[in-house]
C-alpha positions in Angstrom: 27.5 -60.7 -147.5 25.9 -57.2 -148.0 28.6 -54.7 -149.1 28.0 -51.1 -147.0 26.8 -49.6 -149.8 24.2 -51.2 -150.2 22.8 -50.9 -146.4 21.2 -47.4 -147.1 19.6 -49.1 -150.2 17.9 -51.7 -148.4 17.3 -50.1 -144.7 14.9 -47.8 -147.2 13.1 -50.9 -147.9 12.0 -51.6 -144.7 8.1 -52.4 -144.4 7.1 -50.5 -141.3 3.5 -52.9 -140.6 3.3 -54.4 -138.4 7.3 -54.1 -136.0 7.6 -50.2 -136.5 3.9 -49.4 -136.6 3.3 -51.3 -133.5 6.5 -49.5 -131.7 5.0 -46.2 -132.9 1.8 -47.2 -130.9 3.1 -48.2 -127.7 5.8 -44.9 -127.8 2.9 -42.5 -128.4 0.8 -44.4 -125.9 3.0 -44.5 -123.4 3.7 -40.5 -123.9 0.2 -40.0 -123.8 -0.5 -42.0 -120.3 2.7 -39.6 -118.9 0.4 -36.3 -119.4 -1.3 -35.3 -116.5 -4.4 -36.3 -115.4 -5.2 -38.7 -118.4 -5.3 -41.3 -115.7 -8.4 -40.1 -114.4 -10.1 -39.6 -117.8 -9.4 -43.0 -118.3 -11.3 -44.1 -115.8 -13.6 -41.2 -116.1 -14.3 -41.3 -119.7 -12.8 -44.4 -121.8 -13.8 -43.5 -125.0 -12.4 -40.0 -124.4 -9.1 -41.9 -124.0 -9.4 -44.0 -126.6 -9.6 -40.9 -129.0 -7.1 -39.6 -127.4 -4.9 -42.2 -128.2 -5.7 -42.3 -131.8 -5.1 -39.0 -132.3 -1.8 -40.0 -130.7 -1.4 -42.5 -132.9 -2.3 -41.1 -136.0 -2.5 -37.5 -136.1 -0.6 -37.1 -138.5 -2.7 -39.2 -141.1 -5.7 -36.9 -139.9 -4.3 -33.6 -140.2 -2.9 -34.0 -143.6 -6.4 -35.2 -144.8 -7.7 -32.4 -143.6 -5.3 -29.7 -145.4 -5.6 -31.8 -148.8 -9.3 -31.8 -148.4 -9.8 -35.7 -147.8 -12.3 -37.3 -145.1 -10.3 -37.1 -141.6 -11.8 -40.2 -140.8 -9.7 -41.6 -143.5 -7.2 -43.6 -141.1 -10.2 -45.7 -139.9 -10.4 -47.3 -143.1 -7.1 -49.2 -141.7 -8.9 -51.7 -139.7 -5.7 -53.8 -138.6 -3.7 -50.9 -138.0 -6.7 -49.3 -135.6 -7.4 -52.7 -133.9 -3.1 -53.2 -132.9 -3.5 -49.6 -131.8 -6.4 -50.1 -129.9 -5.1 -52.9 -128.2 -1.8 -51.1 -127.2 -4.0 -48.7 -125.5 -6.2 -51.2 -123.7 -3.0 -53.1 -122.1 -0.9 -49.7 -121.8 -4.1 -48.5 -119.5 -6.5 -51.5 -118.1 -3.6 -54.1 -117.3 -3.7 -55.4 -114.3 -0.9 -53.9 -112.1 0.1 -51.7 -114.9 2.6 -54.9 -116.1 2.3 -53.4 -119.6 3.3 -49.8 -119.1 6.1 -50.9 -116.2 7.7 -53.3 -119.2 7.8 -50.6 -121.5 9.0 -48.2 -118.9 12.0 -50.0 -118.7 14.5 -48.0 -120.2 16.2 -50.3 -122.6 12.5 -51.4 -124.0 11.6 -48.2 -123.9 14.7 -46.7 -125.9 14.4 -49.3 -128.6 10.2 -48.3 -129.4 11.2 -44.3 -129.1 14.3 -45.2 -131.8 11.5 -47.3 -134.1 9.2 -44.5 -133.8 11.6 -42.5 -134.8 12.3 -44.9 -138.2 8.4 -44.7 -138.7 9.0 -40.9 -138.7 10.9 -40.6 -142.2 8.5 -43.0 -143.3 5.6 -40.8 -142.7 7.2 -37.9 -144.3 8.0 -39.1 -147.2 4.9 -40.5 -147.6 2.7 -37.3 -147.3 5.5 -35.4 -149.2 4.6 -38.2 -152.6 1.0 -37.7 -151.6 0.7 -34.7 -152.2 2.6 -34.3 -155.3 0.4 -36.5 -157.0 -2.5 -34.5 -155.8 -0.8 -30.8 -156.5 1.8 -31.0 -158.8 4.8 -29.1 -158.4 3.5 -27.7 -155.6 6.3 -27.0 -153.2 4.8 -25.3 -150.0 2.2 -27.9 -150.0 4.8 -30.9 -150.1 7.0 -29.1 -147.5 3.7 -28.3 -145.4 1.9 -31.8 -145.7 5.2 -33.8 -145.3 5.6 -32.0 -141.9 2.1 -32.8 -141.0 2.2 -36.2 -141.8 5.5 -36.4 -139.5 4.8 -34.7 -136.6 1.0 -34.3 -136.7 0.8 -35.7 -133.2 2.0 -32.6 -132.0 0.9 -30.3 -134.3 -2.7 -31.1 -133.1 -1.8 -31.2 -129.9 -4.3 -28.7 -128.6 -7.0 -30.4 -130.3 -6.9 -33.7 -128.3 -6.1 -31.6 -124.9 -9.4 -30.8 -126.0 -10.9 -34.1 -125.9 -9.6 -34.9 -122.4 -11.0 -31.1 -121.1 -7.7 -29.3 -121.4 -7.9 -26.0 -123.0 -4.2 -24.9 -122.7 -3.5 -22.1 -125.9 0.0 -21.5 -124.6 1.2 -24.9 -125.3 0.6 -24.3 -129.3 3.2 -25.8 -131.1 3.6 -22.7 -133.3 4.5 -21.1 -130.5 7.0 -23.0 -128.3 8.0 -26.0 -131.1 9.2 -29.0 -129.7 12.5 -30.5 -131.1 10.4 -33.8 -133.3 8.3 -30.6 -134.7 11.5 -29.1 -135.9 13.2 -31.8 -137.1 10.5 -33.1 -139.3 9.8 -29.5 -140.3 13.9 -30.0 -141.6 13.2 -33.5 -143.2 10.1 -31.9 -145.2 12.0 -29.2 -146.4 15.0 -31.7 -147.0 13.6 -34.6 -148.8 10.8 -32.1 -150.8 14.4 -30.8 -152.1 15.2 -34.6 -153.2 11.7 -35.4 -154.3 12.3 -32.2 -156.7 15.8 -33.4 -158.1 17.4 -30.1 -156.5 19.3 -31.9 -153.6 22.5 -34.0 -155.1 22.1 -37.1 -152.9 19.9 -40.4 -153.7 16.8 -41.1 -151.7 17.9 -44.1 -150.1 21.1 -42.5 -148.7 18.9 -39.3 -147.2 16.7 -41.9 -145.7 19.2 -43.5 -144.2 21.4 -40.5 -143.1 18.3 -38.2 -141.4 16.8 -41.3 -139.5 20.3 -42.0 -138.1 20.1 -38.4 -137.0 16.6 -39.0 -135.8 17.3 -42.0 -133.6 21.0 -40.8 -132.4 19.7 -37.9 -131.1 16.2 -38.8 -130.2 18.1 -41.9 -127.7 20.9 -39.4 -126.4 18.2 -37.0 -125.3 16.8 -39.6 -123.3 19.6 -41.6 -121.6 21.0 -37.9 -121.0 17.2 -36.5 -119.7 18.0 -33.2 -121.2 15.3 -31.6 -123.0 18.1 -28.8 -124.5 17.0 -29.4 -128.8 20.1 -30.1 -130.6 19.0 -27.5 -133.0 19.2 -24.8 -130.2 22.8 -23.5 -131.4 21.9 -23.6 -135.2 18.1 -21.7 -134.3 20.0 -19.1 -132.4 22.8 -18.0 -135.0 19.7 -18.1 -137.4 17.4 -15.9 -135.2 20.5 -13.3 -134.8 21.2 -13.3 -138.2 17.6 -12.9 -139.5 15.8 -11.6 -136.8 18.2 -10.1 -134.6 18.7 -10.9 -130.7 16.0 -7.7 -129.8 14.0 -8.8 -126.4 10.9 -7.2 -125.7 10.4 -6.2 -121.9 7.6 -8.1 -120.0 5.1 -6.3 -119.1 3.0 -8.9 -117.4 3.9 -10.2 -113.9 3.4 -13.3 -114.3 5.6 -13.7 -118.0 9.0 -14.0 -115.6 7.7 -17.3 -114.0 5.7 -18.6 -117.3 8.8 -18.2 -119.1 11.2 -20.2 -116.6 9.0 -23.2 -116.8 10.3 -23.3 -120.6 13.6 -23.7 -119.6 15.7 -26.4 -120.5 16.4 -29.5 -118.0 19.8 -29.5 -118.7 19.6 -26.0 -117.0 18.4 -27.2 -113.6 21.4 -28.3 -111.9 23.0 -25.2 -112.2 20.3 -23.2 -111.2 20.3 -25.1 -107.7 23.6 -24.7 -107.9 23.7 -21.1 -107.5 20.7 -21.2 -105.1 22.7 -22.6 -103.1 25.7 -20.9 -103.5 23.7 -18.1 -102.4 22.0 -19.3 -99.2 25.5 -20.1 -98.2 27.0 -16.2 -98.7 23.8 -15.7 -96.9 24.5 -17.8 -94.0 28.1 -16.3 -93.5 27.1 -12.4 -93.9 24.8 -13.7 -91.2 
């Protein structure tokens, strides 16, 4: 029997072709499909979708080529990889009856491929974080920076394929309003960079193990919960008042109120209609 130490050891063993890879694909597949209007470019414009989905599917592979000055198109080279991905998107889009995407819909299926795609996550940073120490040497930033992209290059990108499906939507930068998997694996670059450089006391496999437990606990609670509130929210805000300071700056245009409450958290919802209501009921009794 397998003592617990040695779990850490061999979970960081774990091949991710073709299980993880393929959940990966159907996860980023399925969140793709969910955006608005790519129905209609699918029908509209299949190729445009089927771009679409592989910069879903492997934006992050693309984007760090690009800063380490390799051919983009590099990720083609992968002919299985691009043919299981390619298939995903045929079924998740052309199935008759949308059988495929109603499966993975299910919450149960669908909790298990957005916890592997979570496991593919470390994976990818670790990767791009070697990568480019063999290509710069000693060169933290680049690590730090190519590790991310390699993680989260999906969104990172973002913009880019909105682009491919006619969406020009600037506000939606990543820089600017950072999702929570853009954060995270902005934290696992910066954490396992630390490892690769021998300045973090904790073994490899262990970090492995421990941040894609934190990955895929939180990743799952966020979704059986349906709140979109980041765990990192209470640790970003002590951070931004101790650094930055709490200062707001005034809107000045009109519409900034109501383009800033479609940011707001999910979570938040309920007791915002809760004190609409609260209100239309002292309003009905003054009455």
């Amino acid at each position: 029997a397998m003592e617990l130490w040695q779990v850490p050891l061999s979970f960081s063993r774990l091949r991710m072709f073709p299980f993880f890879d393929l959940a990966h694909y159907i996860a980023s597949i399925l969140a793709l499909k969910e955006q608005r209007g790519v129905v209609e470019v699918s029908v509209r414009s299949p190729l445009a979708c089927w771009f679409s989905a592989m910069l879903y599917c492997f934006g992050g592979s693309v984007l760090s080529s690009l800063m380490l000055g390799e051919p983009p198109v590099a990720f083609l080279a992968k002919t299985i990889n691009i043919l299981l991905a390619s298939s995903v998107w045929y079924l998740v889009f052309y199935c008759p009856e949308d059988i495929v995407y109603r499966c993975f819909s299910f919450l149960p299926l669908h909790l298990l491929v957005a916890g592997m795609k979570e496991v593919t996550r470390t994976w990818k940073i670790t990767d791009g974080i070697a990568h480019a120490d063999i290509v710069y040497k000693d060169a933290w930033l680049i690590m730090v920076v190519v590790g991310w992209a390699r993680g989260a290059g999906g969104g990172l990108i973002s913009n880019f394929e909105q682009l491919v499906r006619g969406v020009w939507k600037p506000e939606t930068n990543e820089l600017l309003h950072m999702s929570y998997p853009v954060k995270a694996t902005l934290i696992g670059a910066v954490l396992f960079t630390l490892q690769h450089r021998q300045y973090l006391p904790i073994a490899r496999h262990n970090l492995v193990f421990l941040y894609t437990i934190f990955l895929v606990v939180f990743k799952v609670k966020m979704m059986l919960t349906r709140c979109a509130t980041s765990p990192l929210a209470p640790f970003e805000a002590a951070m931004g008042q101790m650094l930055f300071g709490s200062q707001k700056t005034p809107s000045k245009v009109k519409g900034e109120g109501a383009t800033s409450s479609n940011y707001s958290s999910v979570c938040d919802q309920p007791s915002e209609h809760h004190h609409e209501g609260a209100k239309k009921k002292q309003g009905k009794k003054t009455e």
